[in-house]
C-alpha positions in Angstrom: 4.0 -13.2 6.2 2.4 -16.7 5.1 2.1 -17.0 8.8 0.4 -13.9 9.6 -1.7 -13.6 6.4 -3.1 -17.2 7.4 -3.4 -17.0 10.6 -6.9 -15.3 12.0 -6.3 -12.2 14.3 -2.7 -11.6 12.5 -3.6 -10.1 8.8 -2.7 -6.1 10.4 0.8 -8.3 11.5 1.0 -8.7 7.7 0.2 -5.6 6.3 2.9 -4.0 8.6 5.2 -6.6 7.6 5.1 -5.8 3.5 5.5 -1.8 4.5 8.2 -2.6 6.5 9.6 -4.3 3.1 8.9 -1.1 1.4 12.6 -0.6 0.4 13.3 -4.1 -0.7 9.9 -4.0 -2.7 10.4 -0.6 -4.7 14.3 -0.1 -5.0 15.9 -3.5 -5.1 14.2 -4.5 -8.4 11.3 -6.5 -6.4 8.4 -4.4 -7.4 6.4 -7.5 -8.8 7.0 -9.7 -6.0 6.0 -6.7 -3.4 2.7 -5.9 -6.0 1.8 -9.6 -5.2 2.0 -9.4 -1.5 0.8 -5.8 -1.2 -2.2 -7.3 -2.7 -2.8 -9.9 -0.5 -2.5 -7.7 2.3 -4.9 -5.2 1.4 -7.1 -8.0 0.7 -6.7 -9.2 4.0 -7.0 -5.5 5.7 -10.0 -3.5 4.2 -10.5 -1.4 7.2 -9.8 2.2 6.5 -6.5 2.4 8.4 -3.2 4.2 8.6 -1.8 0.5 7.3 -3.8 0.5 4.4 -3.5 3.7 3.4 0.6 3.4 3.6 0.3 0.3 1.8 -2.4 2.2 -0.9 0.5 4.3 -1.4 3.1 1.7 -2.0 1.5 -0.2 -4.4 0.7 2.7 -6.7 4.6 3.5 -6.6 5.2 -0.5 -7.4 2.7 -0.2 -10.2 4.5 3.1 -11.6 7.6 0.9 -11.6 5.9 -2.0 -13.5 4.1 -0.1 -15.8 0.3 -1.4 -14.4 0.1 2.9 -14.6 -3.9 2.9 -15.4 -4.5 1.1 -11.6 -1.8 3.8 -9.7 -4.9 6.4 -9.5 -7.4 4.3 -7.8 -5.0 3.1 -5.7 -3.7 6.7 -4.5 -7.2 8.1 -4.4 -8.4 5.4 -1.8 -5.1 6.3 0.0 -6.2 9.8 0.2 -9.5 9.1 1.3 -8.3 7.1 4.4 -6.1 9.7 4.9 -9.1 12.2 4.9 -11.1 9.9 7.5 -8.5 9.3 9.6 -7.7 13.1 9.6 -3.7 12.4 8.8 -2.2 15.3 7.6 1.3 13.7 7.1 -0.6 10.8 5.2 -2.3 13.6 2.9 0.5 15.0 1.6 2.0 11.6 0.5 -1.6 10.6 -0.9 -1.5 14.5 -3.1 2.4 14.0 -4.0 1.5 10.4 -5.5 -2.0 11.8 -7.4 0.1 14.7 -8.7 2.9 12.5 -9.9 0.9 10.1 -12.0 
C-alpha cells in the first residue's frame, strides 16, 4: 500500500487494497490500524466512486468498533451520497443499513 499510496497514477490501487483488507481490519482486532489506512486512502481518492463509497462504509464500521461513534454519520452519509450519484442500488442499501445502525 506504501507503494501505491506514493506512487502517482496508483492511489485507486490503494484504496482497493485497504477494502480488500476489510476482514483483517474489522474482525481481527485491527480496527485502528485499518482507521489509519482507510484514511489515507480516502485522502488520496476524493473522487466520488464506488471505492470510496465501499471504503466510506468501512470506516464508519471501524469507528463503531473504536468508539470514534460522533464521525460514523458523516462518514455513512457521504457513502450514501456516492451511492446516490453513482445510481448503486446495492451500495444504497449498505449506506441505509449503516445510517440506521448508528
Amino acid at each position: 500500500m506504501d507503494f501505491s499510496f506514493g506512487t502517482a497514477g496508483e492511489e485507486l490501487t490503494g484504496l482497493r487494497m485497504v477494502i480488500a483488507l476489510h476482514f483483517l481490519w474489522l474482525f481481527c482486532g485491527h480496527a485502528a490500524e485499518g482507521r489509519v489506512w482507510l484514511e489515507r486512502a480516502l485522502e488520496l481518492n476524493p473522487e466520488p466512486t464506488r471505492e470510496r463509497a465501499e471504503a466510506l462504509g468501512i470506516i464508519a464500521y471501524a469507528l463503531s468498533l473504536t468508539g470514534h461513534a460522533p464521525m460514523i454519520y458523516s462518514y455513512a452519509r457521504e457513502a450514501e451520497a456516492v451511492a446516490h450519484s453513482n445510481e448503486d442500488e446495492d451500495l444504497l442499501a449498505h449506506t441505509v443499513f449503516l445510517l440506521g445502525a448508528y
